[in-house]
DOZA-678657 format. One line per 4 residues: number of its first residue (from 0); their letters; for each residue x negated, y, z of C-alpha. Coordinates in Angstrom, 2 decimals, padded with zeros to 5 digits. Each point is the difference from the previous one (the first is absolute). Layout:
N
NUM = a = X:Y:Z | ...
! end
This chain:
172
0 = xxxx = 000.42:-022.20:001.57 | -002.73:000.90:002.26 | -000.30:-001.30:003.15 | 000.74:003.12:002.72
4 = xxxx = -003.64:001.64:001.52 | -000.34:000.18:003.49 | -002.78:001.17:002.01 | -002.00:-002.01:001.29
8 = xxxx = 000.23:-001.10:004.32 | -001.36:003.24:002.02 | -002.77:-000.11:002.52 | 000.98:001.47:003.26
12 = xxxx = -002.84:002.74:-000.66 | 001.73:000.60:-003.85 | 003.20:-000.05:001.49 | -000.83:002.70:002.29
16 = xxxx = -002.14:001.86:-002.72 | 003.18:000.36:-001.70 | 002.42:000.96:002.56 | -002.44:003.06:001.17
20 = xxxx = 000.06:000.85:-003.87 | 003.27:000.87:000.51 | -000.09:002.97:001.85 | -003.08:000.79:-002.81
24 = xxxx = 000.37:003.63:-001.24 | -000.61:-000.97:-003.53 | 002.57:-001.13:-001.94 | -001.96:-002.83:-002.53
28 = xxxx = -001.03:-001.59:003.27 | 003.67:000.27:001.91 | 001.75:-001.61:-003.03 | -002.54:-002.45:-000.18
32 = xxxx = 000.46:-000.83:003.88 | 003.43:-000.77:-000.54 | 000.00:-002.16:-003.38 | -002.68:-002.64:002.09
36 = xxxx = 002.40:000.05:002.78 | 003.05:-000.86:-001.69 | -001.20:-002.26:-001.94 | -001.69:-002.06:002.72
40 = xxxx = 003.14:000.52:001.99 | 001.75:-002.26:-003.51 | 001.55:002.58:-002.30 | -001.08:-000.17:-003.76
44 = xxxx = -001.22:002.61:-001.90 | 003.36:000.67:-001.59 | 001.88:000.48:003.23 | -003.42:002.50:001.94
48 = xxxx = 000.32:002.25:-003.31 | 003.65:000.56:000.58 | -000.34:000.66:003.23 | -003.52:002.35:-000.22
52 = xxxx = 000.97:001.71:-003.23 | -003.15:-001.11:-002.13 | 000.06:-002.93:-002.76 | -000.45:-003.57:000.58
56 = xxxx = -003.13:000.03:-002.12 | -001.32:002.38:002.63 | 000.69:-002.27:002.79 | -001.77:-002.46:-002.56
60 = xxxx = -003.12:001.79:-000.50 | 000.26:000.22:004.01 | -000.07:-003.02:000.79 | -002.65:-001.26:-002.09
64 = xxxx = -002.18:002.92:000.79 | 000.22:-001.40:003.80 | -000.65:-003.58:-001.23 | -003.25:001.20:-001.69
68 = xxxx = -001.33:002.76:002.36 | 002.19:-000.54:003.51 | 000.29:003.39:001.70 | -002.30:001.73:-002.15
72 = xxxx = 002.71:000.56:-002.28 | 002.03:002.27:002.73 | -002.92:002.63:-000.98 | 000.79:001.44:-003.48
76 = xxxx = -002.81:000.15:-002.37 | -000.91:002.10:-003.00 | 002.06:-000.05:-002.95 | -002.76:001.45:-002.15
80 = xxxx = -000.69:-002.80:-002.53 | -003.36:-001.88:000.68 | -001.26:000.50:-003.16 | 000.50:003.52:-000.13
84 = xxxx = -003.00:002.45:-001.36 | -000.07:002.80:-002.49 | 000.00:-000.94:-003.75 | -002.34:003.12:-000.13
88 = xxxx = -002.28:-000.98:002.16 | -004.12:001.50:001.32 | -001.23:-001.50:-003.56 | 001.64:002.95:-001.33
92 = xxxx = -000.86:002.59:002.51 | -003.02:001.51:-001.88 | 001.60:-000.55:-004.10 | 003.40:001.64:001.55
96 = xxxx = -002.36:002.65:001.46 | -001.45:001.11:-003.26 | 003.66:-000.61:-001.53 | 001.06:002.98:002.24
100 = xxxx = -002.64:002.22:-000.71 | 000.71:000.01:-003.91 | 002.89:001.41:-001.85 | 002.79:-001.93:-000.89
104 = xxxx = 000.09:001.53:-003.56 | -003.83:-002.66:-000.68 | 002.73:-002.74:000.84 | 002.30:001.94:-002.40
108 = xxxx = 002.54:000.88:002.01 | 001.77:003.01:-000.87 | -000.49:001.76:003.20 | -003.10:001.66:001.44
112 = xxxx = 000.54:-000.81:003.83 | 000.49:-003.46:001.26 | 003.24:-001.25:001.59 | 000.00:-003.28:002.23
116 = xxxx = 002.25:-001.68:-002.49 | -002.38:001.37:-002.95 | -002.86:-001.23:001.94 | 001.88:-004.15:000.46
120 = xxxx = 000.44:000.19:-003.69 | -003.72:001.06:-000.61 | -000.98:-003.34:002.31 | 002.61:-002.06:-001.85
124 = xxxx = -001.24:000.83:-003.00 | -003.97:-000.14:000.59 | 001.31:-004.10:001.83 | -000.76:001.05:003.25
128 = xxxx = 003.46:-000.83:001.38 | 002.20:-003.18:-001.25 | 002.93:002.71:000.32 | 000.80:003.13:-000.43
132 = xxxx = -000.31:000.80:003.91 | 002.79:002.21:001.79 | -001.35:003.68:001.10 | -000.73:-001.47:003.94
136 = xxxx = -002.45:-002.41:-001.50 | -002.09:002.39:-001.61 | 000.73:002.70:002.66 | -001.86:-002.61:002.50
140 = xxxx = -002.48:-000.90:-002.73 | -000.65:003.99:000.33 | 000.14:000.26:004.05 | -002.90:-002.79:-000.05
144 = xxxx = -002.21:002.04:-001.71 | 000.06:002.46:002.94 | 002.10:002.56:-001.95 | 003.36:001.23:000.29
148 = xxxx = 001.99:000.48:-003.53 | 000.28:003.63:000.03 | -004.02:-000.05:-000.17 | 000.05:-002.45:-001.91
152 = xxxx = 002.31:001.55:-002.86 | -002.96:003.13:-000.07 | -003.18:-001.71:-001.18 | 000.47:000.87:-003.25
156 = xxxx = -002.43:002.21:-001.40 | -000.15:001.91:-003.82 | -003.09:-000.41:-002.09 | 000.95:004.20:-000.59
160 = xxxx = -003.16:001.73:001.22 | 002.22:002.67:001.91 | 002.29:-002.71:001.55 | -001.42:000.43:003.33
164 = xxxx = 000.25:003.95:-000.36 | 003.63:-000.22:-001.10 | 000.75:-003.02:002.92 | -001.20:002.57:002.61
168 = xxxx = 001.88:003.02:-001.50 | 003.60:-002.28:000.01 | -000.85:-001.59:003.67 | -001.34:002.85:001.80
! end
């Protein structure tokens, strides 16, 4: 069995750190407050979950997260993932560009206007993307070119030599 973890003797200046962090307005730091109390005051983990109403692994992660950054760790930080960045990244901008601007029948697709889940199987296809990407991926893919999807959808144009006639007699 694993020995029982504690925190770690307080500071006067930690100690009062953490009592003013309980009258905090945000929760993540109020709940924090209160696991580094008790457990400097002796409880274990098992007995502050109980009484706060969170697991013992949170008091855990807690408690370690004081041992490794002290107060710091009353502040709660991103939970964005560090390694997060779009799988269709600005090496695509231009290629996704030109993708847009052509009809999805070259890429034989059976329709003749693109769709944002037409367009992440286009990319899958052509190995831009590991993945067939989820419609937000490619509908920020879009917004980084500067254009907003209902532009974006109109690019098309027909090789028909009236096209633009016709276009301006449907449109206005």
């Amino acid at each position: 069995m694993k020995p029982t973890t504690f925190v770690r003797a307080l500071t006067d200046a930690e100690r009062q750190e953490l009592q003013a962090g309980l009258r905090c307005s945000e929760a993540f730091t109020l709940r924090r407050c209160q696991i580094l109390l008790a457990s400097a005051s002796g409880q274990g983990p098992s007995l502050i979950a109980r009484n706060l109403g969170c697991t013992a692994v949170s008091v855990r992660n807690a408690i370690r997260a004081f041992h490794a950054e002290g107060t710091a760790c009353l502040r709660e930080k991103s939970s964005r993932p560090k390694s997060a960045r779009p799988v269709l990244d600005s090496t695509f901008d231009e290629p996704l560009r030109d993708l847009l601007h052509r009809s999805p029948r070259t890429f034989y697709k059976r329709r003749s206007t693109w769709t944002l889940g037409l367009i992440a199987e286009v990319c899958h296809e052509r190995g831009w993307t590991p993945r067939l990407l989820c419609v937000e991926a490619i509908r920020q893919a879009i917004k980084r070119l500067g254009v907003s999807w209902k532009r974006a959808k109109h690019w098309i144009t027909s090789p028909d030599p009236d096209y633009a006639r016709k276009k301006k007699r449907e449109t206005g």
